[in-house]
py3Dmol code that shows the C-alpha trace and the ligand (Angstrom):
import py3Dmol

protein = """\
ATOM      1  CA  UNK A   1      83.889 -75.903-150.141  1.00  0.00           C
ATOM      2  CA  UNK A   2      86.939 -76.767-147.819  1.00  0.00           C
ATOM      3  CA  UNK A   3      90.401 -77.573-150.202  1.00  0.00           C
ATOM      4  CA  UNK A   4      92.245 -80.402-147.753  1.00  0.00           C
ATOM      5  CA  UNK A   5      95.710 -81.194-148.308  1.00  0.00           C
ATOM      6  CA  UNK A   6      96.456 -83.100-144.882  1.00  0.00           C
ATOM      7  CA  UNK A   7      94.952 -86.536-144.480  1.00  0.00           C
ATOM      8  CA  UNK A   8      94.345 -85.640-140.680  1.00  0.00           C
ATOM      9  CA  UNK A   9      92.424 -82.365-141.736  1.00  0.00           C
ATOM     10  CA  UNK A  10      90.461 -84.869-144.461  1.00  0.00           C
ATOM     11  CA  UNK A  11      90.303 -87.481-141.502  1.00  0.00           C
ATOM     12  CA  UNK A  12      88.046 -84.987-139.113  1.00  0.00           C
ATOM     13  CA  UNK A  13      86.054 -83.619-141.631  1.00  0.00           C
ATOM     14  CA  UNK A  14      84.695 -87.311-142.558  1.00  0.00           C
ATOM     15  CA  UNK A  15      84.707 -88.087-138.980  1.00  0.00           C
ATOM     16  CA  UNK A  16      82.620 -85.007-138.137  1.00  0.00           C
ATOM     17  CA  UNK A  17      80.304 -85.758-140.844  1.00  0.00           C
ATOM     18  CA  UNK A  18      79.775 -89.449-140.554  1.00  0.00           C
ATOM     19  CA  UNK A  19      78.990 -88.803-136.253  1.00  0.00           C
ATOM     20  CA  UNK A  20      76.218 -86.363-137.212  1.00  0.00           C
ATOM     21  CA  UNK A  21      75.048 -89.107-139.278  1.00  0.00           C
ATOM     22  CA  UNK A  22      75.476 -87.742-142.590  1.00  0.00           C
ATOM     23  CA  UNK A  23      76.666 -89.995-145.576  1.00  0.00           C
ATOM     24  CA  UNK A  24      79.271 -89.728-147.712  1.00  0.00           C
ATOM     25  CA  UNK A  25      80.093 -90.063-151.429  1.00  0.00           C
ATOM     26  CA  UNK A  26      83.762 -89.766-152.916  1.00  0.00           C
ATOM     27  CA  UNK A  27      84.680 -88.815-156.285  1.00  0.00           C
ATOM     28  CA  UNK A  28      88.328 -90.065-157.156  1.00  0.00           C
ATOM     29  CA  UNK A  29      89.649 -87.629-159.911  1.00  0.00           C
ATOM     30  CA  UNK A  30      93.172 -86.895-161.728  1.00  0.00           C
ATOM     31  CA  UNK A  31      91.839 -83.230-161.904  1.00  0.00           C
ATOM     32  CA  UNK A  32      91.798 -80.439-165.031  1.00  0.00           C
ATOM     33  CA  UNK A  33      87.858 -81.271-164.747  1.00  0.00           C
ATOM     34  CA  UNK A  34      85.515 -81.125-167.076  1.00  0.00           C
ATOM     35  CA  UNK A  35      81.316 -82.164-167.109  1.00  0.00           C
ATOM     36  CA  UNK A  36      81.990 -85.860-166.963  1.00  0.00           C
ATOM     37  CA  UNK A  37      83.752 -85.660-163.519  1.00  0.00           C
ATOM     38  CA  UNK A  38      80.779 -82.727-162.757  1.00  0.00           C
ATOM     39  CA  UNK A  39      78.353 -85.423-163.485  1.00  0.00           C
ATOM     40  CA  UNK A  40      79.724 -87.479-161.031  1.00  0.00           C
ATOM     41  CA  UNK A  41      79.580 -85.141-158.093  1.00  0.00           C
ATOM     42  CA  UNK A  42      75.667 -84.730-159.460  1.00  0.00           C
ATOM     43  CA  UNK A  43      74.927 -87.598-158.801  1.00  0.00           C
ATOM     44  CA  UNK A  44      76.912 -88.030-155.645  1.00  0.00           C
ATOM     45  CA  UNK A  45      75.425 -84.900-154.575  1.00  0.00           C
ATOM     46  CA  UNK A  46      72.017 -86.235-155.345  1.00  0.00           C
ATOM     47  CA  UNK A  47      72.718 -89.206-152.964  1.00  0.00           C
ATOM     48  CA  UNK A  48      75.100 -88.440-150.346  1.00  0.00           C
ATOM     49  CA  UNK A  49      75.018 -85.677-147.406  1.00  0.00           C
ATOM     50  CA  UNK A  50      78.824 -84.668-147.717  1.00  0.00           C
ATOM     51  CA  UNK A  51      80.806 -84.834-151.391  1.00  0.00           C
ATOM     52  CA  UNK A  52      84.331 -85.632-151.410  1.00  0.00           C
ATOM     53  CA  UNK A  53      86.524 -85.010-154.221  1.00  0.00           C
ATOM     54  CA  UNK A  54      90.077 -86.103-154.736  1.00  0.00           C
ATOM     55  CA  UNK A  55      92.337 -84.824-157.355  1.00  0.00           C
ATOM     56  CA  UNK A  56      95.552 -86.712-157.285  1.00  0.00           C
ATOM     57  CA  UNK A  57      97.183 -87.329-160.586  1.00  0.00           C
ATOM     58  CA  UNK A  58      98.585 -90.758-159.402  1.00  0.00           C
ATOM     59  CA  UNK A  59     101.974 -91.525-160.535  1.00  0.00           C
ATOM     60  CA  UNK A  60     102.296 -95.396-160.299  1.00  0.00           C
ATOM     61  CA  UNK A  61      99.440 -95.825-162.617  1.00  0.00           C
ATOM     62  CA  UNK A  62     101.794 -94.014-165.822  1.00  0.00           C
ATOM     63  CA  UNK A  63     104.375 -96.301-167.247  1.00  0.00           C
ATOM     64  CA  UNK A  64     107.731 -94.761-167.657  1.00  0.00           C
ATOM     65  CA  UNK A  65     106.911 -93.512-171.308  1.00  0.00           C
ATOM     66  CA  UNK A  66     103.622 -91.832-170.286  1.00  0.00           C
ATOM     67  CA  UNK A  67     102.637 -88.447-169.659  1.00  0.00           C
ATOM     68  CA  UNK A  68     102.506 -88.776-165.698  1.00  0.00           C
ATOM     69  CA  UNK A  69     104.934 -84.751-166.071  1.00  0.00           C
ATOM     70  CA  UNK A  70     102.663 -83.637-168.925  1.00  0.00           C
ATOM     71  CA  UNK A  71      99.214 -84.302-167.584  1.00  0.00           C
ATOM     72  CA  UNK A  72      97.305 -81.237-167.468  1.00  0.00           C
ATOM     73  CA  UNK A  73      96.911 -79.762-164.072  1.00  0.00           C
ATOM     74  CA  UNK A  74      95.035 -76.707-163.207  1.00  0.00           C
ATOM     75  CA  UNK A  75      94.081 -76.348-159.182  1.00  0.00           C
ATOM     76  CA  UNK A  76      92.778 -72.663-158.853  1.00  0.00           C
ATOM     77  CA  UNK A  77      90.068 -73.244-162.302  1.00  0.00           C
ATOM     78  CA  UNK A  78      89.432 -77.069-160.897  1.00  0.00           C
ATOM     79  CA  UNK A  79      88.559 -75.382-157.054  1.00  0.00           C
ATOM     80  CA  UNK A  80      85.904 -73.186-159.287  1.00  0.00           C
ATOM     81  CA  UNK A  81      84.554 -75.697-160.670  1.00  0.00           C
ATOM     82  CA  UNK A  82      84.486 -77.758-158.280  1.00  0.00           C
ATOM     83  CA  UNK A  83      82.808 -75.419-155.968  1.00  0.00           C
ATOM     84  CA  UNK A  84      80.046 -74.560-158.039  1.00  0.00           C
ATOM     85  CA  UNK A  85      79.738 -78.606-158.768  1.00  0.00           C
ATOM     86  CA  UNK A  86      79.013 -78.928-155.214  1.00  0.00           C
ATOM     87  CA  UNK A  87      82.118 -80.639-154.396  1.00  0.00           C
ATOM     88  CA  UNK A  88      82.044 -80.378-150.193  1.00  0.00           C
ATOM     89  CA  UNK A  89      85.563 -81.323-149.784  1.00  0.00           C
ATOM     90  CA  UNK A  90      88.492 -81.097-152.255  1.00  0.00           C
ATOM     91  CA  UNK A  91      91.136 -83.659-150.884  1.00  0.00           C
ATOM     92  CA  UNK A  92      94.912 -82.434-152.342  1.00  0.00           C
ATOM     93  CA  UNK A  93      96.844 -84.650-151.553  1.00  0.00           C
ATOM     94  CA  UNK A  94     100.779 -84.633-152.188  1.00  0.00           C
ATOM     95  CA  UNK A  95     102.814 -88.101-153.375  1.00  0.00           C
ATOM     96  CA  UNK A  96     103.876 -88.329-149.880  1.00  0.00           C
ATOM     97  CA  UNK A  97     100.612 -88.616-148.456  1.00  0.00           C
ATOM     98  CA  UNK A  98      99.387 -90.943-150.816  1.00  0.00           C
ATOM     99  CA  UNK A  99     102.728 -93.167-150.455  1.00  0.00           C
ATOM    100  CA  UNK A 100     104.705 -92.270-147.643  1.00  0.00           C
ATOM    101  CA  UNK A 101     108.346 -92.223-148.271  1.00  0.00           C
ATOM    102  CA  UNK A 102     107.071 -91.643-152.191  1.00  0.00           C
ATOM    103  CA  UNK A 103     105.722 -94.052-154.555  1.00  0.00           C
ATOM    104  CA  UNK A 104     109.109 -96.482-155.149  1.00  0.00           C
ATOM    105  CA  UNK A 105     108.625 -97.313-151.510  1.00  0.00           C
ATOM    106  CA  UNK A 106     104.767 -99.260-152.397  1.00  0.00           C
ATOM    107  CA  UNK A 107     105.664-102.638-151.580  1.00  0.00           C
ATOM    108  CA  UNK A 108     101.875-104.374-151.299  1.00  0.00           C
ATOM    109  CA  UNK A 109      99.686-103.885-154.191  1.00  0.00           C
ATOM    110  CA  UNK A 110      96.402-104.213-154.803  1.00  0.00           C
ATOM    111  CA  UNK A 111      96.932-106.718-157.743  1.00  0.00           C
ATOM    112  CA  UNK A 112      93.706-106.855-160.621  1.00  0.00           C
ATOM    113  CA  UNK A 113      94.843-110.416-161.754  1.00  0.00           C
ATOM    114  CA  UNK A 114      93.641-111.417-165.215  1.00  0.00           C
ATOM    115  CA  UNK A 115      90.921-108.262-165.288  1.00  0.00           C
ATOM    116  CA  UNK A 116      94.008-106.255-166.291  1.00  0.00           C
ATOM    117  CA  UNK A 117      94.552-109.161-169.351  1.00  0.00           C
ATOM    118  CA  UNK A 118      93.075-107.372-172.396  1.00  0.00           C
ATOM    119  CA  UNK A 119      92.073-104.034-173.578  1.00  0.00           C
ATOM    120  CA  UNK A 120      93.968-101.004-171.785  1.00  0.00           C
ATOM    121  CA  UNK A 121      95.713-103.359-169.409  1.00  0.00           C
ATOM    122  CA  UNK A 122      97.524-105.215-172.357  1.00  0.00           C
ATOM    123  CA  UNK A 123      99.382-101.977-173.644  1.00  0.00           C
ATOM    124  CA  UNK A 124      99.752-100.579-170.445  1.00  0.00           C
ATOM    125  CA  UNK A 125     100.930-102.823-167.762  1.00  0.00           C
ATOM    126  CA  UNK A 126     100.890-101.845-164.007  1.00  0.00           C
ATOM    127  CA  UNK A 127      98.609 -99.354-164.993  1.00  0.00           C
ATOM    128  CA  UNK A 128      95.324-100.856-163.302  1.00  0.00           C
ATOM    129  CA  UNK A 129      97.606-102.355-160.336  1.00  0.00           C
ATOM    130  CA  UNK A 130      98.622 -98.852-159.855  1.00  0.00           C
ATOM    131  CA  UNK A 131      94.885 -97.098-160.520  1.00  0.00           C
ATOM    132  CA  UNK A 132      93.388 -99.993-157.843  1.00  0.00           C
ATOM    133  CA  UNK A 133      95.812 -99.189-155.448  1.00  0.00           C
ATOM    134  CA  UNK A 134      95.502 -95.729-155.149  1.00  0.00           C
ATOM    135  CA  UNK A 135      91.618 -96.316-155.236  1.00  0.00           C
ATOM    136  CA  UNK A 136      91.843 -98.834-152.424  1.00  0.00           C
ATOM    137  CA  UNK A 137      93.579 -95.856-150.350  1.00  0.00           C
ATOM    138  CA  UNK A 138      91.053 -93.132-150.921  1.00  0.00           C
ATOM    139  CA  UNK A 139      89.025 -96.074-149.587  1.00  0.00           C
ATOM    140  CA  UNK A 140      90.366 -96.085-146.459  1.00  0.00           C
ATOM    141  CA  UNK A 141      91.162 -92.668-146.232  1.00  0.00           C
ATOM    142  CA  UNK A 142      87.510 -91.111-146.725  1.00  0.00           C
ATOM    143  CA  UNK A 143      85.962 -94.533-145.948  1.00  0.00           C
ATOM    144  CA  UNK A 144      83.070 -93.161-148.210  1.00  0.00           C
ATOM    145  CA  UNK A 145      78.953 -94.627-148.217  1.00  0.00           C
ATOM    146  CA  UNK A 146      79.524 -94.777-152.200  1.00  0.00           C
ATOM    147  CA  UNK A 147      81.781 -93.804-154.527  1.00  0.00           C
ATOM    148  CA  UNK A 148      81.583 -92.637-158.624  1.00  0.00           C
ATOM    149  CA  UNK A 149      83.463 -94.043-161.552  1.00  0.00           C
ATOM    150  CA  UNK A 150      82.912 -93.095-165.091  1.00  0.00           C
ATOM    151  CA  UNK A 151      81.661 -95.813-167.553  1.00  0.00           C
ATOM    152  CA  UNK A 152      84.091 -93.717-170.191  1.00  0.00           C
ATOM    153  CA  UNK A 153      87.086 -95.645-168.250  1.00  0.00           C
ATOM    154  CA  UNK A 154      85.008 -99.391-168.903  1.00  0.00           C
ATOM    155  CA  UNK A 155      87.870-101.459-167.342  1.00  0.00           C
ATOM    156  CA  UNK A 156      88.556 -98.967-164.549  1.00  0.00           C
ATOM    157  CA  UNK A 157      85.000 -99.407-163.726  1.00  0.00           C
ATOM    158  CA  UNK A 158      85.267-103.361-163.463  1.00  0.00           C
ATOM    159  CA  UNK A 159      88.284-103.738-161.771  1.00  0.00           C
ATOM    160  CA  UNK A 160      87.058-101.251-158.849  1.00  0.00           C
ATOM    161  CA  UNK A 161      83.772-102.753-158.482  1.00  0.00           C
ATOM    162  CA  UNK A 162      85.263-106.185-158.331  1.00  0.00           C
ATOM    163  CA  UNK A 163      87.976-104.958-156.024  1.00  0.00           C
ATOM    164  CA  UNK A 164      85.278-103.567-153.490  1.00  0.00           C
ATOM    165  CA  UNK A 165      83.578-107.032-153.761  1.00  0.00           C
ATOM    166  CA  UNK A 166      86.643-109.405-153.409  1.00  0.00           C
ATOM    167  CA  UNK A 167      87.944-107.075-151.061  1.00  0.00           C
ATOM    168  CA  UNK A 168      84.926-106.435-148.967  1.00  0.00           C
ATOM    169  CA  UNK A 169      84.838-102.629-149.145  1.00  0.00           C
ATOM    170  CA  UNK A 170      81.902-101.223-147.302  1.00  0.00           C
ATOM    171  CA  UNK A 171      81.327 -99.399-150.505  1.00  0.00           C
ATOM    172  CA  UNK A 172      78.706 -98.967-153.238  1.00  0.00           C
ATOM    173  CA  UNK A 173      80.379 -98.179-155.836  1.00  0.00           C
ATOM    174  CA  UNK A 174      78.401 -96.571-158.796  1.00  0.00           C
ATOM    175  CA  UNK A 175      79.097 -95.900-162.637  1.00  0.00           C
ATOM    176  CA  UNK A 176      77.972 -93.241-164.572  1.00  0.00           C
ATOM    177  CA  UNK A 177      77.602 -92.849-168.334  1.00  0.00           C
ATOM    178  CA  UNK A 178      80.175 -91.158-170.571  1.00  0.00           C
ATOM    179  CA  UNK A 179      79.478 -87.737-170.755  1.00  0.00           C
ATOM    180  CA  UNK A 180      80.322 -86.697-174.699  1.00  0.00           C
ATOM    181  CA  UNK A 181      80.945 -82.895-176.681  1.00  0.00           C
ATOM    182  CA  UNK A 182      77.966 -82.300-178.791  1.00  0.00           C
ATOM    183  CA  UNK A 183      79.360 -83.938-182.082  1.00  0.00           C
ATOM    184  CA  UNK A 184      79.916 -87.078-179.950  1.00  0.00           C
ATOM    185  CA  UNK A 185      83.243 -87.358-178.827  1.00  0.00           C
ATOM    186  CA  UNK A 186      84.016 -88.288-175.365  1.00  0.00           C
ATOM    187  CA  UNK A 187      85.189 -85.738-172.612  1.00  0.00           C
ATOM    188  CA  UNK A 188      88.761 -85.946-171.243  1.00  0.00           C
ATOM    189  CA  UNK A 189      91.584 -84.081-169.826  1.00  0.00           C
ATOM    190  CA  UNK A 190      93.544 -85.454-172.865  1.00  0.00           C
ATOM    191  CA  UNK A 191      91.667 -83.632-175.093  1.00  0.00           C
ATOM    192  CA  UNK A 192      93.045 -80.059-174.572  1.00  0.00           C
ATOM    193  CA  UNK A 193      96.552 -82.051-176.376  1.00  0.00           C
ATOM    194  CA  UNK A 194      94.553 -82.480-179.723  1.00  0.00           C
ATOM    195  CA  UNK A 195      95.892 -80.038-182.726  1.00  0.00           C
ATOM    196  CA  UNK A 196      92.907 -79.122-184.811  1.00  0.00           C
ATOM    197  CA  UNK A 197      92.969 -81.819-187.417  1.00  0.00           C
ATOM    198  CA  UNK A 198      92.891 -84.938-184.222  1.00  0.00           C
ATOM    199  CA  UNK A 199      89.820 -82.941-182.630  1.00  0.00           C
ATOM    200  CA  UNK A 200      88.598 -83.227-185.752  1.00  0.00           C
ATOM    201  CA  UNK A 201      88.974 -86.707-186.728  1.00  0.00           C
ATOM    202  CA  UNK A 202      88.715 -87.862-183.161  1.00  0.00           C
ATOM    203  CA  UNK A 203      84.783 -87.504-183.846  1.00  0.00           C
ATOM    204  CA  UNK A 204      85.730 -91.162-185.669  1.00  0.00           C
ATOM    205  CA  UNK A 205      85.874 -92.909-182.390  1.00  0.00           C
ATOM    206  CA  UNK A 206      82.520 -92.893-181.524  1.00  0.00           C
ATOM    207  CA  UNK A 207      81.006 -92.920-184.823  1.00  0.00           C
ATOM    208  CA  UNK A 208      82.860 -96.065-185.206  1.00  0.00           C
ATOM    209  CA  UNK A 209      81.653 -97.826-182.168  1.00  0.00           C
ATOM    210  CA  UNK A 210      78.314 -96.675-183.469  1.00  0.00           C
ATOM    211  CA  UNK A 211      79.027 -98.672-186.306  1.00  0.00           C
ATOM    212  CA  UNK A 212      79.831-101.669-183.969  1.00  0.00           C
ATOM    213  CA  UNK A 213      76.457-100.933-182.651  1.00  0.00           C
ATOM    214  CA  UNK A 214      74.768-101.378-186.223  1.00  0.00           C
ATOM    215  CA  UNK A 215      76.320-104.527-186.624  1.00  0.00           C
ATOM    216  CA  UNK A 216      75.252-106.208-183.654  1.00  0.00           C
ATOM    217  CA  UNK A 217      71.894-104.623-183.791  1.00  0.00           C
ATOM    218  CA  UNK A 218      71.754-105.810-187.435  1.00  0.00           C
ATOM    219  CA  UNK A 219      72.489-109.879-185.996  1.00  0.00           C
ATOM    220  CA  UNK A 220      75.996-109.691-186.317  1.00  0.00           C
ATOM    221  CA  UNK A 221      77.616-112.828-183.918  1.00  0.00           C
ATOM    222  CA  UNK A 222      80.946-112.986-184.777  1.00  0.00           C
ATOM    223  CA  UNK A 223      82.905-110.347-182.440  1.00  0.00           C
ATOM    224  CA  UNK A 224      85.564-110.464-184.636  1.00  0.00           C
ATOM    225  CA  UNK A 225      83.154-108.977-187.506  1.00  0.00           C
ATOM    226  CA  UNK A 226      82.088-106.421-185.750  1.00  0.00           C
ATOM    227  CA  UNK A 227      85.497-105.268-184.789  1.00  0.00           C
ATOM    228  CA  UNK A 228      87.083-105.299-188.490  1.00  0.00           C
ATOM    229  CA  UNK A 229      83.683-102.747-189.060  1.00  0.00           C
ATOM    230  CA  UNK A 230      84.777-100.545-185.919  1.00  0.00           C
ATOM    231  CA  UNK A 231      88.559-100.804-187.147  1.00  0.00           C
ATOM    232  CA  UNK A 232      87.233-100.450-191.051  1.00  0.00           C
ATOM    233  CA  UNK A 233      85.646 -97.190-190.085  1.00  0.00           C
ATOM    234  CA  UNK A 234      88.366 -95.426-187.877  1.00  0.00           C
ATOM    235  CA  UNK A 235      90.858 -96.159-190.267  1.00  0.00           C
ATOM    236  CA  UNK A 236      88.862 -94.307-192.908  1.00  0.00           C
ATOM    237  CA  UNK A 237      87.890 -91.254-190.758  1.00  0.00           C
ATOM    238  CA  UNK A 238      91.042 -91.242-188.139  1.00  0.00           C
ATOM    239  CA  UNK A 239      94.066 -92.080-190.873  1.00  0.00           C
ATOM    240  CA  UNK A 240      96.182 -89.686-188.779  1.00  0.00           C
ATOM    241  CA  UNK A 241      94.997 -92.332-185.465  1.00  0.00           C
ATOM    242  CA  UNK A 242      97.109 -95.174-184.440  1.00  0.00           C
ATOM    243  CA  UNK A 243      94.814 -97.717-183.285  1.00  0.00           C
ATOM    244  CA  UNK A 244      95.917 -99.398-180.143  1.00  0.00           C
ATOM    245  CA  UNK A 245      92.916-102.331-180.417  1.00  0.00           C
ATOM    246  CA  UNK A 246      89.380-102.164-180.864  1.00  0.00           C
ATOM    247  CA  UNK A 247      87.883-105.348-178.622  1.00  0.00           C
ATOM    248  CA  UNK A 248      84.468-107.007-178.421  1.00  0.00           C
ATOM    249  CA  UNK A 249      84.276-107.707-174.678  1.00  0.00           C
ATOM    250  CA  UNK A 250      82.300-109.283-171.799  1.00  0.00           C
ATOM    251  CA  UNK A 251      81.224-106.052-169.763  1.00  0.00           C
ATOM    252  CA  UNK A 252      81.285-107.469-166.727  1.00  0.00           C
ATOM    253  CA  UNK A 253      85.252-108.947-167.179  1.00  0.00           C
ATOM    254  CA  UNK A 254      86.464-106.824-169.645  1.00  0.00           C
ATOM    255  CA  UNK A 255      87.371-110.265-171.783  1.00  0.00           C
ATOM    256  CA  UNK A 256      87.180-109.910-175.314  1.00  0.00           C
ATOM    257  CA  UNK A 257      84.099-112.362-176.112  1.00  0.00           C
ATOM    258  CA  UNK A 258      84.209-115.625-178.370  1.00  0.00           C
ATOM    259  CA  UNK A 259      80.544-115.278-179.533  1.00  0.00           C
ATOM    260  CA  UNK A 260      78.054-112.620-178.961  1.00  0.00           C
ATOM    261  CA  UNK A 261      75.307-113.516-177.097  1.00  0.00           C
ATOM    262  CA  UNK A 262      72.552-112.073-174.794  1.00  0.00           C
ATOM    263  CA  UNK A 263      73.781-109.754-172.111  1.00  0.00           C
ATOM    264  CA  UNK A 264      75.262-106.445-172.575  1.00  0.00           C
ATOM    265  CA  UNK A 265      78.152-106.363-174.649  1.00  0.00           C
ATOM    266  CA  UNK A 266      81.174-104.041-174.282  1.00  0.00           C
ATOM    267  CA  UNK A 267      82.587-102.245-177.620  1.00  0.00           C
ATOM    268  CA  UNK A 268      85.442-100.558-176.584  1.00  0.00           C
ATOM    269  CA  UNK A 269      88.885 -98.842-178.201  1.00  0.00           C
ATOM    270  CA  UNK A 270      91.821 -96.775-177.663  1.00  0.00           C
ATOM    271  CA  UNK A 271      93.877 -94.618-179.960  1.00  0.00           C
ATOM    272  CA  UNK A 272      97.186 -92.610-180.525  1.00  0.00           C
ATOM    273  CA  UNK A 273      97.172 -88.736-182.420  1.00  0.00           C
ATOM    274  CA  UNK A 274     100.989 -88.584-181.713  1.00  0.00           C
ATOM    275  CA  UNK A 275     101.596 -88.953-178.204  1.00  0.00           C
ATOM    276  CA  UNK A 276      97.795 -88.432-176.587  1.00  0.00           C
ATOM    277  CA  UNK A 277      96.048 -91.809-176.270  1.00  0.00           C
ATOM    278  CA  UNK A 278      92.101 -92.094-176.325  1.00  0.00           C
ATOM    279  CA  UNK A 279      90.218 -94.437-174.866  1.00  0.00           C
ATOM    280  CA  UNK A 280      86.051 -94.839-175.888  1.00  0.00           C
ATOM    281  CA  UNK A 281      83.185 -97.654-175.516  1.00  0.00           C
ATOM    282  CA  UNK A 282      79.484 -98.043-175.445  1.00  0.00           C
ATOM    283  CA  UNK A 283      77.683-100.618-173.996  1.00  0.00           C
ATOM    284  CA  UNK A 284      75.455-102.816-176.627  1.00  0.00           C
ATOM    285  CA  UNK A 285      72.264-104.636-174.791  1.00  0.00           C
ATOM    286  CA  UNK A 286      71.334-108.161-176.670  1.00  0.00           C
ATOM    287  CA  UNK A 287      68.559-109.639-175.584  1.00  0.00           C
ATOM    288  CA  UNK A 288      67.464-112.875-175.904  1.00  0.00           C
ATOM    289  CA  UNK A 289      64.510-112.329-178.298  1.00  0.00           C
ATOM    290  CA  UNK A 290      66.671-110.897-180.753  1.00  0.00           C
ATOM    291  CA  UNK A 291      68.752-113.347-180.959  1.00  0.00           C
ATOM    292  CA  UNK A 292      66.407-116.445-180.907  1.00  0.00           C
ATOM    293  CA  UNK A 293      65.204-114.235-184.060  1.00  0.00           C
ATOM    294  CA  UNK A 294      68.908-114.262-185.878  1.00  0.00           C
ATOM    295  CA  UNK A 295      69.361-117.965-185.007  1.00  0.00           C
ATOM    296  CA  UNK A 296      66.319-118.889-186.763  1.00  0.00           C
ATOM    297  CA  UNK A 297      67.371-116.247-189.440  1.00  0.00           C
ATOM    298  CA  UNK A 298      70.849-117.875-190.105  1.00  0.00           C
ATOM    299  CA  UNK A 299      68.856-121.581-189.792  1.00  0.00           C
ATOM    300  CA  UNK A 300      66.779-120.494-193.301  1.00  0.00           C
ATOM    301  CA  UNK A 301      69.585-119.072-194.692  1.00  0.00           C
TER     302      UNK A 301
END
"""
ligand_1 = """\
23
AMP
P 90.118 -88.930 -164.521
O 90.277 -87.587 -163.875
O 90.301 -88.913 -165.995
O 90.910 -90.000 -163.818
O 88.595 -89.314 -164.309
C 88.005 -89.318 -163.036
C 86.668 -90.010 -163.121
O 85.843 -89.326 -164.051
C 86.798 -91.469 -163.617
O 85.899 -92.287 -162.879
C 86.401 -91.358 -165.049
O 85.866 -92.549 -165.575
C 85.342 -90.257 -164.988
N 85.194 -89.638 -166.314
C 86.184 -89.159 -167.111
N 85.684 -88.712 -168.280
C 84.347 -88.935 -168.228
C 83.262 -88.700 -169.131
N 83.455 -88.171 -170.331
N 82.019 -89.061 -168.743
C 81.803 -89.628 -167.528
N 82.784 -89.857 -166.628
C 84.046 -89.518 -166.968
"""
view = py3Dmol.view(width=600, height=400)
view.addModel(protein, "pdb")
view.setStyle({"model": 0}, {"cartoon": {"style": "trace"}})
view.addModel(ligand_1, "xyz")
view.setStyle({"model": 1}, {"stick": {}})
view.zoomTo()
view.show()
């Protein structure tokens, strides 16, 4: 594995690659990695010829009260791992290759209009303007085949796949399920900032969207309903959580939905434990037998 910090050095080894006609898959990371972003670069190395992985913890996608200083970073254990992932190239870059004369100088953005409405975008604005624009660079800097999201980060997922479409990125972009700890919870570099007691009742978030996932499966139409059982149960297992929402939403706009109807439905969340904000979803699939079955159900009722 080659670690690249200059775009120029990054620029040849894509260029080298792509004329001897291999393809090439990108996986865009903050870094501190754990088996979610390794099951990205399996897949990518399952599909592509070259793997490119960036680690850049992007500062224009933290708001001012974030933990853009705090985030964990660990480059010599990430290189390991990334190595024996099968990560080709590590791309470094520095804030002044990613925005040259740093990142107060952006002036054209890529903007996610109303995609960034609801869910994560609501409590944290710019964030997504600042996560599509740095995507939209690795774009164009490693001007990849396809490229690997996580379904763990639901809206990320959207807004990227919509950008390459409205956009017209050459790109397939591809999203793979969360990968979760044994007892359920969902991996993330945010994790290592949970004391003992969080880790512990942090196993709430996905029990609760399991509990979502009862609801609809048990003909439950109302998204509102389903998200006071979600909220019901976190609040019981999580007390020491502060629940930032819990939303019922369209999975392909991220929208929080009026009525749930047949299609895959998004269940997602985010939480406080003190400072270190969790995010979590699952995708529900309703089809349209099911609920021809609850209609007539609720008609003889
Ligand atoms: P991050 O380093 O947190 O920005 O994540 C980099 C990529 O890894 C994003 O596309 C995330 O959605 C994805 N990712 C993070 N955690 C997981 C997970 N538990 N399972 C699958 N993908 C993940």
């Amino acid at each position: 594995m080659r670690t690249l910090q200059v775009l120029a050095d990054l620029q040849s080894a894509v260029r080298s690659a792509r004329c001897a006609g291999s393809s090439i898959g990108l996986v865009p990371t903050m870094g501190y990695l754990h088996q979610g972003h390794l099951t990205l670069v399996e897949r990518a190395r399952a599909e592509c010829d070259l793997v490119v992985m960036s680690i850049f913890v992007n500062p224009t996608q933290f708001g001012p009260q974030e933990d853009f200083v705090l985030y964990p970073r660990d480059l010599e254990r990430d290189r390991y791992l990334a190595a024996e992932g099968g990560v080709d190239v590590l791309f470094v870059p520095d804030v002044d290759t990613m925005y040259l004369g740093g990142s107060g100088e952006q002036q054209v953005w890529v903007e996610p209009g109303s995609l960034a409405d609801h869910l994560c975008g609501a409590s944290r604005p710019n964030h997504f303007r600042g996560v599509a624009t740095v995507v939209a660079k690795l774009f164009n800097m490693v001007q990849p085949d396809r490229a690997y999201f996580g379904q763990k980060d639901a809206q990320q997922a959207v807004i990227i796949g919509r950008m390459a479409r409205d956009l017209s990125f050459p790109i397939e972009v591809r999203v793979i399920a969360t990968v979760r700890e044994s007892d359920g919870l969902a991996l993330s570099s945010r994790n290592v900032y949970l004391r003992a007691g969080e880790r512990q009742q942090a196993v709430a978030l996905s029990t609760a969207l399991e509990r979502g996932r009862k609801a609809i499966e048990h003909g439950e139409r109302d998204p509102r309903k389903v998200e006071q059982q979600v909220l019901g149960h976190l609040s019981e297992s999580a007390p020491e959580a502060d629940i930032d929402y819990v939303t019922v939403a369209d999975l392909n706009s991220a929208k929080p939905l009026e009525r749930i109807r047949a299609g895959n439905v998004l269940v997602a969340l985010a939480v406080f434990f003190d400072r270190t904000r969790l995010i979590d979803n699952i995708i529900v699939r309703v089809d349209s037998a099911a609920l021809q079955t609850d209609e007539k159900a609720a008609a003889q009722r």
